[in-house]
Steps between C-alpha positions, in 0.01 A plus 500: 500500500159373531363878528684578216318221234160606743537823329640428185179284426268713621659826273445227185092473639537868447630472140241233417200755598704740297464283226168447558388860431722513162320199371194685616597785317603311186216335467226750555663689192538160311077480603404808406617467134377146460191554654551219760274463813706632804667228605798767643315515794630161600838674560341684831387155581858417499673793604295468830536117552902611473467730758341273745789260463746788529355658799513104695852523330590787698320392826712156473791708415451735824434178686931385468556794701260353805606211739318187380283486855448869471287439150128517507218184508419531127807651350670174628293247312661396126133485372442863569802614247362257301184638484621818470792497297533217279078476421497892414831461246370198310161606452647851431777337261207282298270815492776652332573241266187456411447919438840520236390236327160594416684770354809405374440165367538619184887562530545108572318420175647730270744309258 
């Protein structure tokens, strides 16, 4: 069962980079006609920092399938998926945040 949530999670990491490149998408158009600086770019930033934390998503994921001894020196430490999964999705997330709303801001003020 725990294989089966492993992978679940890791196909929504896939979505969110998905999402990522939309945005991207969305927003370089949105840029282009307002003539804002290219703040789109911000979306690679993110779509990459989601990628690291789905690739140590799938090596944790791979690592149910091993015998706990049989696991590797650093794959066995928590502050290595740390580092590499839960560091790379929040900077990822708050590059992302920060990207749609230089650009979409304007949506939550609208009345």
């Amino acid at each position: 069962m725990e294989l089966i949530i492993a992978m679940l999670s890791s196909s929504s990491l896939i979505s969110a980079i998905y999402v990522s490149f939309v945005l991207k998408e969305l927003s370089w158009k949105l840029g282009s006609v307002t003539k804002m600086p290219p703040y789109y770019r911000a979306f690679y930033l993110m779509g990459g920092l989601l990628f690291i934390a789905l690739f140590a998503r799938l090596m944790k994921t791979a690592l149910l399938l091993v015998p706990a001894e049989a696991i590797p020196f650093p794959l066995n430490l928590e502050g290595f998926y740390v580092t590499t999964y839960h560091i790379p999705m929040f900077l990822g997330m708050v590059v992302g945040l920060w990207a749609t709303l230089k650009y979409w801001k304007w949506l939550l003020e609208e009345r």
